[in-house]
C-alpha positions as CSV (number, residue, x, y, z in Angstrom):
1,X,-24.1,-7.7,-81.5
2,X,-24.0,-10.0,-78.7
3,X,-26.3,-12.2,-77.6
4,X,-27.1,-10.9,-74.3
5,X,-27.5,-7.0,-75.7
6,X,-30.3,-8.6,-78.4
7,X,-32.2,-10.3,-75.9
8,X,-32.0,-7.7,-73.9
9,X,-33.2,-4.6,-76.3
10,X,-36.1,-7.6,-77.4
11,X,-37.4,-7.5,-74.1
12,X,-37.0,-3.7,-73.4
13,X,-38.9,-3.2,-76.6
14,X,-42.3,-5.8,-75.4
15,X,-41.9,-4.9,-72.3
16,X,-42.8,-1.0,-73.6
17,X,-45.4,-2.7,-75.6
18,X,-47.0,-4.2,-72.6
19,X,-47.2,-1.2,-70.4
20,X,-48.6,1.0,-73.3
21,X,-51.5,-1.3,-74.1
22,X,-52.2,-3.2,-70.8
23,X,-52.9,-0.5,-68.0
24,X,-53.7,-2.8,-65.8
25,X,-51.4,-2.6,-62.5
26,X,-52.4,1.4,-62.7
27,X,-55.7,0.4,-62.2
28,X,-55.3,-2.4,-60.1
29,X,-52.5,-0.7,-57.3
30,X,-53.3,2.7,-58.1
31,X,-50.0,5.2,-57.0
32,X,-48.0,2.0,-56.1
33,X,-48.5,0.3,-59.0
34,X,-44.6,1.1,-60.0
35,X,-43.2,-1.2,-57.8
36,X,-44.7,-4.4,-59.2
37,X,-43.5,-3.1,-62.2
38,X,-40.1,-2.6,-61.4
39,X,-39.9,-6.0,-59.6
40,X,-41.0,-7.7,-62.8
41,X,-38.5,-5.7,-64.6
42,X,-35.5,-6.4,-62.5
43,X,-36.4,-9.9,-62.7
44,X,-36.8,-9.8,-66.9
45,X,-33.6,-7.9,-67.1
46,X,-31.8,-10.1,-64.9
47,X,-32.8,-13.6,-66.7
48,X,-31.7,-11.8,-69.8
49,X,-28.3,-11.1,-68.5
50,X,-28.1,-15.0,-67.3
51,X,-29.6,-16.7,-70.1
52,X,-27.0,-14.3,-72.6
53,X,-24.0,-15.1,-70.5
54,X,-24.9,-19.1,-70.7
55,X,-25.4,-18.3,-74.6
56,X,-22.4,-16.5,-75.2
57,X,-20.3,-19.3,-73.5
58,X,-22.3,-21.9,-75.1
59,X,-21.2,-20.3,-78.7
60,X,-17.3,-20.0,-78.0
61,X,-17.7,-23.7,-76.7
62,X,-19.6,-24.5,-80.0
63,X,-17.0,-22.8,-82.1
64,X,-14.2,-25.0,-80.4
65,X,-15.6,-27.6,-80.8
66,X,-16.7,-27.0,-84.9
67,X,-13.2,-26.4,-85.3
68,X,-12.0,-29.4,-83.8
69,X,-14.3,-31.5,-86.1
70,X,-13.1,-29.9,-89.0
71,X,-8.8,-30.8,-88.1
């Protein structure tokens, strides 16, 4: 599994946790309380997608440069 997908299903996962157990924005912005939600989402999501592109090139580089080492 790739980096990126990992992260991402990790976060997918607490971020369920968090709306399940911390009502809070319902309470707080009433009816409009999904958009605050699905700005903080986006925004999760999207770092997820960024900081598993930068890992996934970071571990081909890596590799390179193990097997360099090694000849």
């Amino acid at each position: 599994m790739r980096p990126a997908a990992l992260l991402f299903s990790s976060l997918r996962w607490v971020f369920s946790l968090y709306l399940e157990n911390f009502p809070i924005y319902q309470t707080i912005y009433g009816a409009v309380s999904a958009v605050p939600i699905f700005v903080v989402w986006m925004y999760l999501s999207w770092a997820m997608v960024l900081i598993g592109a930068v890992v996934t090139a970071s571990l081909s580089e890596w590799q390179d440069m193990t097997i360099a080492d090694r000849g």
